[in-house]
N, C-alpha and C positions, 0 to 999 in steps of 0.2 A: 841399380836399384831404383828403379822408378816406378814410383806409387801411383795410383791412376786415382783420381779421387771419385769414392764412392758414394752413394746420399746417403745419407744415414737412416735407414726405413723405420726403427725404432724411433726417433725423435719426430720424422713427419706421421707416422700410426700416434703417436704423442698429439700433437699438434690435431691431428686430424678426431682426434676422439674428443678434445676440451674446446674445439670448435663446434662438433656436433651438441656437445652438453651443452655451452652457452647458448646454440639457437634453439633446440629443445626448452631449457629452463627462459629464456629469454618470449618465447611463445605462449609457455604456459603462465607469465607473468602478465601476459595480455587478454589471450583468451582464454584462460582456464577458467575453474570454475570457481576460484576466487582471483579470479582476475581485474586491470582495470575495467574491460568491459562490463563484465559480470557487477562490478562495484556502481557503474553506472546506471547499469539497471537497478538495483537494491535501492538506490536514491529515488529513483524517478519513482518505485514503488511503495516508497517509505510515504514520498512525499501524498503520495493520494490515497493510503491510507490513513494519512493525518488526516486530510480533508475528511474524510467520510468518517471518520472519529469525530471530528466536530461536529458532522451534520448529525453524528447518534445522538450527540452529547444534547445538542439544542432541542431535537425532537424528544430526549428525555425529558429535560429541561420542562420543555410545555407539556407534556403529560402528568408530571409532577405537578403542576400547577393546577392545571385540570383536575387532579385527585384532589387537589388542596381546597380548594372552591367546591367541591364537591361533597366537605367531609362535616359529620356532623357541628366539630368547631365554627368556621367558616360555611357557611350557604349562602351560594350565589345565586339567586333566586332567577336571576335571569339565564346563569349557565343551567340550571336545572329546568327551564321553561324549553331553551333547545334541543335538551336532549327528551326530555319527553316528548316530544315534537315529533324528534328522528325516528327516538325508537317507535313510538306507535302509532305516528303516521298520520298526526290529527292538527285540526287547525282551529281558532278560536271563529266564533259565530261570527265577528264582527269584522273578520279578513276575506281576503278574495283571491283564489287559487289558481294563475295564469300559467296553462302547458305550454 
């Protein structure tokens, strides 16, 4: 009675399919689309969205102020002299207008 030892193809097809799954799911943990790359990116995009959230913010910021100097409460008599200026293109008698 002599056994010959056989491999056992059910436990290596075993082995061989939870190896695939780990580099499969171990791939997709990097580069997938919530991966940590992908997560690298979402930062670096975050981050300059902030920025340019801030520059709205400031450039709101001085429009509202603008508005505010300009409202019949408050009259900036000086902001209201430049923008008449811009809008209608005119200059006082007693200036001199260098192109």
């Amino acid at each position: 009675m002599n056994r010959t030892a056989r491999p056992a193809f059910g436990t290596l097809f075993f082995f061989a399919i939870a190896f695939a799954l780990s580099l499969y799911f171990t791939f997709a943990a990097v580069q997938g689309d919530f991966g940590l790359f992908r997560r690298a990116e979402i930062v670096g995009e975050s981050q300059e969205l902030r920025e340019q959230l801030a520059q709205v913010r400031a450039e709101v910021a001085r429009m509202e102020n603008m508005t505010h100097r300009m409202s019949d409460d408050y009259l900036d008599l000086d902001l209201l002299d430049e923008q008449a200026r811009s809008v209608l293109g005119m200059v006082r008698s007693d200036e001199m207008v260098i192109h």
